[in-house]
C-alpha positions as CSV (number, residue, x, y, z in Angstrom):
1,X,-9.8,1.6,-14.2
2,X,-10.6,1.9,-10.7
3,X,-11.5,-0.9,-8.8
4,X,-12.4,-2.1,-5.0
5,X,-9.9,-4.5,-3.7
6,X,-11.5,-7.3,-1.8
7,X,-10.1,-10.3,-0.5
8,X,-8.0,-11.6,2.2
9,X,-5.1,-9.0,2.3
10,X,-7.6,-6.3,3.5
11,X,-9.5,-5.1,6.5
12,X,-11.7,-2.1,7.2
13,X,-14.1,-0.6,4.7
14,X,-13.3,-0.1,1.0
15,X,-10.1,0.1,-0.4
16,X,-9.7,1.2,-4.2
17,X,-6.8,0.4,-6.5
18,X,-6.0,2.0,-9.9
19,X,-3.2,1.5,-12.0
20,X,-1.0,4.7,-13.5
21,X,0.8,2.3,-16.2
22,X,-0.3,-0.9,-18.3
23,X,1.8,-3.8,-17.4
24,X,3.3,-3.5,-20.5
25,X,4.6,0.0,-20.2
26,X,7.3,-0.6,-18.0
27,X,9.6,-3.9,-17.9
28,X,11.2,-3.2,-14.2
29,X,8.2,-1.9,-12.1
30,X,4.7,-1.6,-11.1
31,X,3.0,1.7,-10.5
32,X,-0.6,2.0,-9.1
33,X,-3.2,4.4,-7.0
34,X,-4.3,3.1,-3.6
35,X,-7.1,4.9,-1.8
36,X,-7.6,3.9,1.8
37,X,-11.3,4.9,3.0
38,X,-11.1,5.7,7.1
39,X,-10.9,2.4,8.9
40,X,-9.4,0.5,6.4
41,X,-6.3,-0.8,5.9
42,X,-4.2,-3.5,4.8
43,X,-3.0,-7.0,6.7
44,X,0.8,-7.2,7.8
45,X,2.4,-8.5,4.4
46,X,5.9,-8.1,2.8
47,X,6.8,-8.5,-0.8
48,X,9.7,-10.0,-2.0
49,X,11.2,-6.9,-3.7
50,X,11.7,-3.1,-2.3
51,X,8.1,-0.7,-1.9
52,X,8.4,2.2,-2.5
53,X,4.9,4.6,-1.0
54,X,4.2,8.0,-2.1
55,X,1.4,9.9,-0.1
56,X,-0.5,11.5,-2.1
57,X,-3.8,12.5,-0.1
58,X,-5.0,12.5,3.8
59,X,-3.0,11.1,6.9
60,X,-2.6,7.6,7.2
61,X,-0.2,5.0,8.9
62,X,2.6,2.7,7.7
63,X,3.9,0.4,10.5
64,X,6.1,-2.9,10.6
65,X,6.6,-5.2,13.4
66,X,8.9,-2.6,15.6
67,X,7.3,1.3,14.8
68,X,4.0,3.0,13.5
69,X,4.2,6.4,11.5
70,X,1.7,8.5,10.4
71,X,2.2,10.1,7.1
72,X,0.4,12.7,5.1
73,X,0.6,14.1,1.6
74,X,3.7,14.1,0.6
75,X,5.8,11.6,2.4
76,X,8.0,8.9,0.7
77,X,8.5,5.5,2.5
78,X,10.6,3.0,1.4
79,X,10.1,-0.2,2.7
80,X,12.8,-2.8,2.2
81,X,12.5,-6.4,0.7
82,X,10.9,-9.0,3.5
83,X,10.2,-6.4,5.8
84,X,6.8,-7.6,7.3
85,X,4.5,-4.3,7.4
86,X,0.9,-2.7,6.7
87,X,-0.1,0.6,5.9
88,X,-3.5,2.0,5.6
89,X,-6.3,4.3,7.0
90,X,-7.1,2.7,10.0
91,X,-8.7,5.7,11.9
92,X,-10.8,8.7,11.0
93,X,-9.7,9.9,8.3
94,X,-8.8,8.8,4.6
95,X,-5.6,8.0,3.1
96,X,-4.1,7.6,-1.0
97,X,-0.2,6.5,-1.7
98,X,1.1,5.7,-5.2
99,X,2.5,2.6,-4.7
100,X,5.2,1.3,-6.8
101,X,6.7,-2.3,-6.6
102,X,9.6,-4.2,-8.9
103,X,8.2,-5.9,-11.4
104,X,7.4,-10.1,-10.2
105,X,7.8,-9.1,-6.7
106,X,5.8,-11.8,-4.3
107,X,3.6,-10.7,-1.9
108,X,3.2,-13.0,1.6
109,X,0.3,-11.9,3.4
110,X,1.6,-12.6,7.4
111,X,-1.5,-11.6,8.8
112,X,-4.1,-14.0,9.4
């Protein structure tokens, strides 16, 4: 089911979340959907386990505390345990990523 993700850890207009598997279906990771409408994006953060991000729709940007990319369909990051980072749509134009994450990974939003 698709849902809007509100809260703390977000910025920017809406940001939609889906998940591909039930918990239940996989004992070692996460997998979900992530749609970014343009200007929104996520707070720095890092997670306690690996991230992996796979672009699956419009140009966005992943950045940590030294470099900001832009990525488009088709790009794979990896971004390592405890590296503090965001990633998001923060300018014109809309962004998705599958986002997969190890299973009881912690998330530490950094970003007031």
């Amino acid at each position: 089911t698709k849902a809007e993700m509100t809260g703390g850890l977000m910025t920017g207009t809406q940001v939609w979340r889906q998940s591909i598997l039930a918990p239940e279906d996989s004992n070692n990771f996460n997998f979900a959907i992530v749609a970014f409408d343009a200007g929104s994006r996520n707070k720095f953060h890092k997670h306690s386990g690996d991230q992996i991000l796979i672009v699956t729709e419009g140009t966005g940007t992943v950045a940590n505390d030294n470099e900001s990319l832009t990525v488009t369909e088709g790009d794979v990051i990896l971004i390592p345990a405890g590296e503090n980072h965001w990633h998001g749509a923060p300018d014109a134009t809309s962004m998705a990523h599958i986002t997969v994450t190890v299973k009881g990974s912690q998330t530490e939003q950094t970003e007031a």
